[in-house]
NUZA-144896 format. One record per residue (C-alpha): x, y, z; residue number from 0. Coordinates in Angstrom, 2 decimals, always signed. Example, Ala and Ser with C-alpha at 12.3 -4.5 7.8 and 13.67 -1.06 7.14 Angstrom:
BEGIN
        c1        c2        c3     n
    +12.30     -4.50     +7.80     0
    +13.67     -1.06     +7.14     1
// end
This chain:
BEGIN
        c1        c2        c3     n
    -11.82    -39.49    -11.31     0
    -10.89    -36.00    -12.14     1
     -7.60    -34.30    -11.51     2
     -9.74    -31.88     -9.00     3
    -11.07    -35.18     -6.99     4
     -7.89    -36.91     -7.17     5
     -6.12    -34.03     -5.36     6
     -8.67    -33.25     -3.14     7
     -8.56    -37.17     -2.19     8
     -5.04    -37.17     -2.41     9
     -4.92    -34.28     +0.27    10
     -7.09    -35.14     +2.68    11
     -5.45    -38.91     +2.46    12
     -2.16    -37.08     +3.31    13
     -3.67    -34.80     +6.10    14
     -5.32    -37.73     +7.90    15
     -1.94    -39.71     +8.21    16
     -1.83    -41.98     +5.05    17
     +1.60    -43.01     +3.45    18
     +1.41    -44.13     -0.10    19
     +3.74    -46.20     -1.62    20
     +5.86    -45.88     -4.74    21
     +3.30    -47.26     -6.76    22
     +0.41    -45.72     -5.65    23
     +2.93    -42.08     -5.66    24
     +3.57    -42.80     -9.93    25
     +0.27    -44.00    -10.41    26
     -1.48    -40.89     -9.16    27
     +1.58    -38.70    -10.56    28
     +0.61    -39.93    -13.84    29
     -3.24    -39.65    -13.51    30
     -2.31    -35.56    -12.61    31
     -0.30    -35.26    -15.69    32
     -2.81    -37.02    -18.03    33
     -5.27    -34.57    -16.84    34
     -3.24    -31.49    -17.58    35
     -5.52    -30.85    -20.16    36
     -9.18    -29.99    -19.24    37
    -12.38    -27.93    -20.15    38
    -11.74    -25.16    -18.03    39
    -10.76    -21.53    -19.36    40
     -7.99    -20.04    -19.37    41
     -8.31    -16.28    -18.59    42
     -6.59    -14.31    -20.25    43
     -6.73    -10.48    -18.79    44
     -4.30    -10.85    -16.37    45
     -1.94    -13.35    -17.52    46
     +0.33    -12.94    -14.06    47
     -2.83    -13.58    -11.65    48
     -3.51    -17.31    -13.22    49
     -2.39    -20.31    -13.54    50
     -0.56    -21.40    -16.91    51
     -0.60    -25.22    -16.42    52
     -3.65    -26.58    -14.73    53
     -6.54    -24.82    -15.56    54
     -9.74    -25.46    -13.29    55
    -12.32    -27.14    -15.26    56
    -15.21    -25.10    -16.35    57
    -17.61    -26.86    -13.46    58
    -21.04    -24.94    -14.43    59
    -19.21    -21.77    -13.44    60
    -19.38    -22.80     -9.64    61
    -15.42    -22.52     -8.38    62
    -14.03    -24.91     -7.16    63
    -13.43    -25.75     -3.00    64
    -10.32    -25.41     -1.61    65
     -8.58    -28.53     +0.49    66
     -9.79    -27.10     +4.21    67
    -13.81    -26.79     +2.84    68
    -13.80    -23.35     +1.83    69
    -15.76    -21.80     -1.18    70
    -13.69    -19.21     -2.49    71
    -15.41    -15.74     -3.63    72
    -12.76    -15.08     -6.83    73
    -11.24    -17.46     -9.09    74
     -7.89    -15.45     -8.53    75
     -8.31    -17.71     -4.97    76
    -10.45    -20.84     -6.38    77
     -8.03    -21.25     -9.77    78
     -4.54    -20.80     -8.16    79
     -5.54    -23.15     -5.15    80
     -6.22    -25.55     -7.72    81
     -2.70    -25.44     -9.46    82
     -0.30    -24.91     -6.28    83
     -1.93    -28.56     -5.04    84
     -1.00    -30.33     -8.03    85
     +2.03    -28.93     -8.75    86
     +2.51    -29.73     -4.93    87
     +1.83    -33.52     -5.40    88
     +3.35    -33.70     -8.51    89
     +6.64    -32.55     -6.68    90
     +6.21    -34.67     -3.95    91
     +5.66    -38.13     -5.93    92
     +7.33    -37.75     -8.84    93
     +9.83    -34.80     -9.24    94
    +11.27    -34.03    -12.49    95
    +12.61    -31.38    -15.21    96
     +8.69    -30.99    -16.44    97
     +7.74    -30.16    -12.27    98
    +10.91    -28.35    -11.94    99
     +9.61    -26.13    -14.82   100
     +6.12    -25.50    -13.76   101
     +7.69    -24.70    -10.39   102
     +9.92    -21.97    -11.74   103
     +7.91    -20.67    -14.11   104
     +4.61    -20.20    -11.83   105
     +7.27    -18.45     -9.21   106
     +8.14    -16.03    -11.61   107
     +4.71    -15.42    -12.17   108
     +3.82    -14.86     -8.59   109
     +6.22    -12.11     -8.47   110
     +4.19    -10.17    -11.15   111
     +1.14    -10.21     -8.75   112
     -0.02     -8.38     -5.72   113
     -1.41    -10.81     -3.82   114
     +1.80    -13.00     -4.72   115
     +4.65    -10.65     -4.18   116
     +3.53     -7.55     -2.73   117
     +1.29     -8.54     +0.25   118
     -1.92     -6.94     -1.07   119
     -4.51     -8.21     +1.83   120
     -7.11     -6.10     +0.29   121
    -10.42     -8.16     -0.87   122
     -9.62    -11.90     -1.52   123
     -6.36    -10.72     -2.00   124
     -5.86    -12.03     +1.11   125
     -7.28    -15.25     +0.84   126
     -4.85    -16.09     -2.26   127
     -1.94    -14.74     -0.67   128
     -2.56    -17.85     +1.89   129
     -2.51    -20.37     -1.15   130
     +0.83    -18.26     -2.85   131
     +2.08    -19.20     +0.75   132
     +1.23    -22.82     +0.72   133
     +2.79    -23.04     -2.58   134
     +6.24    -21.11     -1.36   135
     +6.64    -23.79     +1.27   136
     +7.88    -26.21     -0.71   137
     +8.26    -24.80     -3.82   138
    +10.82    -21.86     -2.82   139
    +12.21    -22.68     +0.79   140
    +15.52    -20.98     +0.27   141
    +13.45    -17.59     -0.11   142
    +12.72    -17.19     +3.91   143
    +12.30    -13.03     +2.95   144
     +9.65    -13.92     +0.78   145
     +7.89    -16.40     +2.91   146
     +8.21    -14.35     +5.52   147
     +6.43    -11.69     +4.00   148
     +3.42    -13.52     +3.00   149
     +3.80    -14.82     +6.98   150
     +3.56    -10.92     +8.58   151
     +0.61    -10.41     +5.86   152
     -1.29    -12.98     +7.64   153
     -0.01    -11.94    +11.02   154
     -0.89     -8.11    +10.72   155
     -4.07     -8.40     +8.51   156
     -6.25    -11.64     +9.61   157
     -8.13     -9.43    +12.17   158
     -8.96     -6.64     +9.61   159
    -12.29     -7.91     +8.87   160
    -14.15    -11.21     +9.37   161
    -12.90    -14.05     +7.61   162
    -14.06    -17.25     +6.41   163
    -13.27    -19.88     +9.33   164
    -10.95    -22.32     +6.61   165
     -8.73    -19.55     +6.03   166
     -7.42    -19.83    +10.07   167
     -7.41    -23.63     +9.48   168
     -5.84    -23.50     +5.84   169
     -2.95    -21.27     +7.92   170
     -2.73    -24.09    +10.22   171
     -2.50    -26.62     +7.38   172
     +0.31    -24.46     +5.99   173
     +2.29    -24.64     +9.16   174
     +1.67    -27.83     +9.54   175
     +3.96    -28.30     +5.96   176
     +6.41    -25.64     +5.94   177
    +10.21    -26.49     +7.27   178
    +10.11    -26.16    +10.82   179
    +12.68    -23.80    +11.43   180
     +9.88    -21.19     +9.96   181
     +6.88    -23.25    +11.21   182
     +7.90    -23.33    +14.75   183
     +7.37    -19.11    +16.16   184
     +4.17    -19.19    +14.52   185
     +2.89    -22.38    +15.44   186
     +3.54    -20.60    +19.19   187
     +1.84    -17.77    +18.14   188
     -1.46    -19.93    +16.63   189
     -0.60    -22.85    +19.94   190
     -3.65    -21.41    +21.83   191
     -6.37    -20.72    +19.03   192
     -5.79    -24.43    +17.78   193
     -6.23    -25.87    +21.30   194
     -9.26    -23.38    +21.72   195
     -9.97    -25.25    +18.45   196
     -9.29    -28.52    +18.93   197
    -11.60    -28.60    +22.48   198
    -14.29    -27.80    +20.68   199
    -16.99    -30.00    +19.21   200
    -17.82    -30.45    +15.27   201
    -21.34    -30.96    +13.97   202
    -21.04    -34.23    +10.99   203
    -22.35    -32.23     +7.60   204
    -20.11    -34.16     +5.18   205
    -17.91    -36.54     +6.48   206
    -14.93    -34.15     +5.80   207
    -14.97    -32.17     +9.05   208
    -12.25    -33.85    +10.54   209
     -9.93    -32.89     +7.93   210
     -9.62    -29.21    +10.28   211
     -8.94    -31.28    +13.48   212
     -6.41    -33.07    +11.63   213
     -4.89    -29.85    +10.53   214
     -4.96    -28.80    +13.85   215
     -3.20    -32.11    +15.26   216
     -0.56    -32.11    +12.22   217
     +0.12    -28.06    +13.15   218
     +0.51    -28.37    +17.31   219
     +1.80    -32.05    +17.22   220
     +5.12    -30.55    +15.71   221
     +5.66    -28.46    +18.88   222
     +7.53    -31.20    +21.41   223
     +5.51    -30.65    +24.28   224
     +2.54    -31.64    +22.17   225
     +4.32    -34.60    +20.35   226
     +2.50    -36.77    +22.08   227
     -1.01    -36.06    +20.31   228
     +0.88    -36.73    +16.11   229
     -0.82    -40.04    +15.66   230
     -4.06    -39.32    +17.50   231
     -7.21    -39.28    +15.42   232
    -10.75    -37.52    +16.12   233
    -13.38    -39.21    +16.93   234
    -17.27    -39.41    +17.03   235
    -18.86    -38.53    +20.12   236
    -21.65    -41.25    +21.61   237
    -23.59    -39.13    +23.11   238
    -23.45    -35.75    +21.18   239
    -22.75    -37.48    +17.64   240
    -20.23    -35.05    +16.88   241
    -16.38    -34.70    +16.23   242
    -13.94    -34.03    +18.78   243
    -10.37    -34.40    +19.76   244
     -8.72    -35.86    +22.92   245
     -5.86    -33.87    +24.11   246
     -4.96    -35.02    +27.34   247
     -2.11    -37.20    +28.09   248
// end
């Protein structure tokens, strides 16, 4: 298994509800770090704008979906998406000097770019400054300026054009993560889209589809009135064959 499918797995394991143990936590820890190394290339014309550690592999030049199904248009969005994860796993099962470095280091780095730093939400600018965000969640908590920067970017720029629909639901995953003392005014603001969201039905394409409604659940669930709905799954449909989501009591 590749480091990609082992954090995509990994991901969508977490999303859906699944612990690991400390085992399973050092065992895929160690399968990350043994695939530091890969065929991808490094790009070198803008050395602020991509990643240093884990460099996407080459993949036939196709890049390289992000965790809520999304094919990114830029490999600004498709390469960084691809190091924040496993730096993000990395520092969640096995957190040491070497992940204390890459976290530093690819901070530092961020503040160089545009769609890092200075909340450039021109292009896929945009897009990436949703992944910097992700990454700034855990990464640099104590920095509530900076996240909340990246937070009025989304805020005041979503509706400037028509997006992709994972970049609402990667938003929702990254609420779903972040401490909730930040989380919790913009998971009001978001509450009715993801119920809008969440009542609607989901047409089976890849077997991944519930990952969104899980994002959804994971995002609301944190509010207390909707506590009630954190361990509910989706579920298939009889009669229409497709996903949906229970939310009454």
């Amino acid at each position: 298994m590749t480091a990609y499918e082992l954090m995509i797995k990994t991901n969508r394991a977490l999303i859906r509800g699944m612990t690991f143990n400390d085992v399973q936590k050092l065992n895929i820890a160690r399968q990350l770090r043994e695939n530091r190394i890969t065929d991808g290339r490094k790009r070198t014309f803008d050395a602020y704008a991509y990643p240093k550690f884990y460099i996407p592999p080459h993949n036939n030049g196709k890049k390289l979906q992000t965790i809520i199904p999304m094919s990114p248009k830029t490999n600004i969005v498709a390469d960084n998406a691809y190091e924040f994860e496993i730096i993000r796993l990395l520092h969640l099962f096995q957190p040491d000097d070497e992940v204390a470095h890459m976290i530093e280091v690819t901070t530092d780095r961020l503040k160089q770019t545009c769609f890092g730093y200075q909340s450039c939400h021109y292009a896929d600018c945009f897009d990436a400054g949703m992944m910097v965000l992700r990454f700034l969640s855990f990464a640099v908590t104590d920095d509530r300026d900076w996240i909340k920067k990246q937070i009025d970017m989304y805020n005041n720029h979503f509706d400037d054009k028509r997006r992709h629909n994972g970049v609402q639901k990667y938003y929702w995953l990254i609420l779903s993560d972040m401490p909730f003392e930040i989380a919790e005014p913009e998971i009001m603001l978001q509450k009715e889209y993801i119920i809008d969201h969440l009542n609607r039905t989901y047409l089976i394409k890849n077997g991944n589809e519930d990952v969104a409604l899980y994002t959804m659940r994971n995002a609301l669930s944190r509010l207390p009135e909707y506590a009630y709905i954190k361990d509910r799954k989706p579920y298939v449909c009889e009669k229409t064959g497709r996903f949906q989501f229970n939310l009454s009591k």
